[in-house]
N, C-alpha and C positions, 0 to 999 in steps of 0.2 A: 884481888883486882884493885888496881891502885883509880882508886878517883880523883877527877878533875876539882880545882877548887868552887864553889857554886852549885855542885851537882847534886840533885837531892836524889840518896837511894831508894832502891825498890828492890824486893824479892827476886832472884833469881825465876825465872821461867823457862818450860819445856818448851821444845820446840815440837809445831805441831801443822797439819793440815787441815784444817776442819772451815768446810765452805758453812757459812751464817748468812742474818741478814738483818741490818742494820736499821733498826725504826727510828727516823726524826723527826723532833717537833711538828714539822709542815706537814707530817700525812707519806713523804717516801720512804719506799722500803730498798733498800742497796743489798743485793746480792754481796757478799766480801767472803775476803778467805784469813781466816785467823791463824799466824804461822807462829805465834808461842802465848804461851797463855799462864799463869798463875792462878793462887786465889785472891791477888789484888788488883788484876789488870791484863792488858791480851796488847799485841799488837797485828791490827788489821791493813790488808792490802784489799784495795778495789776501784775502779776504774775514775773513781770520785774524789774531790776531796774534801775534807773535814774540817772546821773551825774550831783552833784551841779556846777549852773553856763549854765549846756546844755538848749537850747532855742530850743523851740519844738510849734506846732498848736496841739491845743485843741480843737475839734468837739464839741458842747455841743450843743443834741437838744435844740428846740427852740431860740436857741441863734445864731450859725454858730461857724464860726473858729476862736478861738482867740489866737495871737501869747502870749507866757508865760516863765518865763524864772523861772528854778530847782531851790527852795533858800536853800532845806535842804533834803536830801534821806539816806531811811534807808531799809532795806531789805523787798520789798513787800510796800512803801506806798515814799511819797516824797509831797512835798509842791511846789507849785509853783505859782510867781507873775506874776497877767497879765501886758503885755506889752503897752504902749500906742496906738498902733495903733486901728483901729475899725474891728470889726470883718466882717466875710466875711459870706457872706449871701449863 
């Protein structure tokens, strides 16, 4: 795949269905649905939007809570990298 000049890459990701739910700093929790996901980042749709740069926990069954930080939001869907730390069971 040929990249634009400027564009920083990322891993390839699955494409996926899996309903989460987004914990942010203020105490809300957002229902979302995460339609591809890697091991360095996911991109979420849900009825909200998101602040690039906002750092939020990510519920993902089977997995637990992973800290992730906004790297790009657009009305209705937003990308985000996960954080180093490990997630919480």
């Amino acid at each position: 795949m040929h990249r634009m000049q400027g564009w920083v890459g990322r891993k390839d990701r699955q494409a996926v269905a899996v309903d989460a739910v987004v914990h942010s700093d203020d105490g809300a929790a957002t229902p979302v649905r995460l339609t591809d996901i890697s091991d360095e980042g996911c991109r979420i749709e849900a009825d909200r939007d998101f602040r690039i740069g906002q750092q939020v926990q990510i519920a993902i069954p089977d997995i637990g809570r992973v800290s992730a930080q906004i790297r790009w939001a657009l009305m209705g869907s937003a990308g985000a990298k996960f954080l180093d730390d490990q997630p919480e069971a």
